[in-house]
N, C-alpha and C positions, 0 to 999 in steps of 0.2 A: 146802258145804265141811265141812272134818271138823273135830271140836269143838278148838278150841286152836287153830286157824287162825287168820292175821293176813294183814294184805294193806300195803301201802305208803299210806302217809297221802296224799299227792299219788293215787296211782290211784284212792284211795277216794272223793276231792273231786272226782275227774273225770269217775269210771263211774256216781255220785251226781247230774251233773250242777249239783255245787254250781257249779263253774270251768269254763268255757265250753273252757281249752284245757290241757292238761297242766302247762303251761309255767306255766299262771299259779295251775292248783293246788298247782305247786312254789315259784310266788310268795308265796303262803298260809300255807305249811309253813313256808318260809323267815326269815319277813319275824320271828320272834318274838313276834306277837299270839296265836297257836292256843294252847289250852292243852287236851291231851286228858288226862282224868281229874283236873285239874287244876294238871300237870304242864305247864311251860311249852315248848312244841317249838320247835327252831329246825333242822330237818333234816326233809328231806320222804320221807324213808325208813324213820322210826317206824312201828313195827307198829300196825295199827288192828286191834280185834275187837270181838264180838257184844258189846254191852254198853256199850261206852266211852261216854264222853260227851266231846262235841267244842263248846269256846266259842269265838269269833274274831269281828271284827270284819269286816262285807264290806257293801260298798255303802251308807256311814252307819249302819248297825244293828248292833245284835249279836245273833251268833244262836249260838244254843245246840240240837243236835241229840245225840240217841240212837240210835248204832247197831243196827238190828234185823236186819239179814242181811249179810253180804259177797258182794259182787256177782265174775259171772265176764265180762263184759264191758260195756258201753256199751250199753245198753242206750235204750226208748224213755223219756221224759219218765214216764210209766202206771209203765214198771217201777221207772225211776230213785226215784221216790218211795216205792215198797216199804222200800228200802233203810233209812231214817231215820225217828224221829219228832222233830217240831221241839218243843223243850220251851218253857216260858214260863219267861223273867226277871224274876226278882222285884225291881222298883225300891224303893229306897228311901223311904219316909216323909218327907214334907216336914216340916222341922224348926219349931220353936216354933211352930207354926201357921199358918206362909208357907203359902197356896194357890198350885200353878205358875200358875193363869189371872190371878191378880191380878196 
């Protein structure tokens, strides 16, 4: 795609295979958790490009991913992964020297 190109947040959760079906990557989009560039969405029509950074909350986790390419269709599992890099979240520091295992 040509540079300054954006795609629709939901097709992008879909052809990514983040969301198993459109419906529930406009679930995604919708619900107010996603926060692209840090910017909180609540519309599944937000432009997505090279670069963004996408937080949200899915399947008890949170996951934080890096746009690397915009996809032209749906792609296999092999390519859908091209698409994104999954970033690490940095947890807080346990406070006055609580360990979580104790």
């Amino acid at each position: 795609m040509a540079e300054g190109a954006s795609i629709r947040l939901d097709r992008f959760l879909w052809f990514a295979r983040i969301a198993k079906t459109r419906s529930a990557a406009q679930a995604i989009a919708e619900k107010g958790t996603l926060r692209l560039d840090g910017r909180r969405i609540e519309r599944a029509a937000a432009p997505v490009r090279v670069g963004c950074i996408l937080v949200f909350p899915l399947y008890g986790q949170v996951r934080a991913l890096r746009v690397e390419a915009l996809p032209s269709r749906r792609g296999p599992p092999a390519e859908a992964a091209t698409l994104y890099t999954p970033l690490e979240i940095q947890r807080p520091n346990p406070v006055d020297g609580i360990e979580s295992g104790a």
